[in-house]
C-alpha positions in Angstrom: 37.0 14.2 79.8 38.1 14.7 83.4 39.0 12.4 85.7 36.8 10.3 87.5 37.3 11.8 90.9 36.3 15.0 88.9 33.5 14.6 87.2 32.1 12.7 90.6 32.4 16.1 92.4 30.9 18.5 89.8 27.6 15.5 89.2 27.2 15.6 92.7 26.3 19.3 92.8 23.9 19.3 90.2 20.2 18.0 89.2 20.4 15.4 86.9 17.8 13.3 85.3 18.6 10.3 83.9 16.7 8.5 80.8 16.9 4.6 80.7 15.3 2.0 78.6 15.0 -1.1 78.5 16.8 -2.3 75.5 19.5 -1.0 73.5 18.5 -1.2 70.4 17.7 1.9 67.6 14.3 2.2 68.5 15.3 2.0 72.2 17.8 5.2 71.8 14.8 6.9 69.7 12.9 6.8 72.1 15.1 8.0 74.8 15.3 11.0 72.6 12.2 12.1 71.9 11.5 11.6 76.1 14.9 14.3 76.3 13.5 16.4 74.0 10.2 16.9 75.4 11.4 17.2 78.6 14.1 19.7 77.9 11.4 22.0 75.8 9.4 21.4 78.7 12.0 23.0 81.3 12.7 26.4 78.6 9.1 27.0 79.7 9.8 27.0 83.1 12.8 29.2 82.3 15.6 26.8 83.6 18.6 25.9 81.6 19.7 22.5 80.2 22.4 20.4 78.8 23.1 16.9 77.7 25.6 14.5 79.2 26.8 11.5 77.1 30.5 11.0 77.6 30.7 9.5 80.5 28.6 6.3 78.8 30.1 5.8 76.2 33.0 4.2 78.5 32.8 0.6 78.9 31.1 -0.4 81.6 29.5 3.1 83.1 25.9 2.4 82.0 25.9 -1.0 84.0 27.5 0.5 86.9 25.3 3.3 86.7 22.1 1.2 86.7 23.8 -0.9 89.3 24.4 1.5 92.1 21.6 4.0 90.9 19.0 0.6 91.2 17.9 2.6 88.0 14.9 0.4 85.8 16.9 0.0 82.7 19.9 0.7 80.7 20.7 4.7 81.0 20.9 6.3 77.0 21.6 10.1 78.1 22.1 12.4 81.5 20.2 15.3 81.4 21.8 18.3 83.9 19.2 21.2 84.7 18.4 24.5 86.5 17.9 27.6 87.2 21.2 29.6 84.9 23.6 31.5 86.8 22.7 34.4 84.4 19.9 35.5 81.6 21.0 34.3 78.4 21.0 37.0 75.6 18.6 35.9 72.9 19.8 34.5 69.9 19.9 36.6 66.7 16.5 36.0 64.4 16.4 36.8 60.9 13.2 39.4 60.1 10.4 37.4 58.3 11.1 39.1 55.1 14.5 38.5 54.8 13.2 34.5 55.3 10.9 35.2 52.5 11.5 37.9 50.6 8.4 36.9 48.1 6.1 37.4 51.3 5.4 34.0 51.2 5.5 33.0 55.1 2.9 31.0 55.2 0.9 33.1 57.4 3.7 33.3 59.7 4.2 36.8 61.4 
C-alpha cells in the first residue's frame, strides 16, 4: 500500500466511481456488488478498461472520511477506477468448443 501522499496523487489523475450504501451490513455489500458488476460489464462494452479499489477502506476510518469530505450519500463499499487503456489488451486464450465438450454436447453453444 503506498503512502498516503501517494496514493492521493495517482487518485487524483484518474476517474473513479465510487459505490455507497446505506448500511453495512451482508446484504448492503451484495448489493454494492452486483451495482460494480453491472457497471463494469457495462464499460467492456464501451471498450474502456476497469479495476477495483478496496485497500484503501479497509483502514480505519477512510470510509467515514471519505463520505465526509466527498458529502457522498452513504457508506462507500468499493472504488471503481475507469478508462480508456493506454494499449489494446491481447485477448485471453479460449479453449475450442470441442475440447469443452468433447461428447458434442454444448448445449447449442457454437
Amino acid at each position: 500500500m503506498p503512502d498516503d501522499a501517494h496514493l492521493a496523487t495517482r487518485l487524483a489523475g484518474e476517474s473513479l466511481l465510487v459505490f455507497c450504501t446505506e448500511g453495512d451490513n451482508r446484504r448492503d455489500h451484495l448489493g454494492a456488488g452486483v451495482a460494480l458488476e453491472r457497471t463494469w460489464l457495462q464499460a467492456t462494452v464501451h471498450a474502456l478498461a476497469g479495476s477495483v479499489i478496496t485497500q484503501p477502506l479497509h483502514l480505519l476510518g477512510f470510509r467515514e472520511l471519505l463520505a465526509e469530505r466527498l458529502e457522498l450519500p452513504g457508506l462507500p463499499q468499493a472504488i471503481f477506477r475507469f478508462g480508456h487503456p493506454a494499449a489494446p489488451a491481447t485477448p485471453s486464450p479460449r479453449l475450442p468448443l470441442g475440447e469443452l465438450f468433447p461428447d458434442g454436447s454444448a448445449g447449442g453453444l457454437s
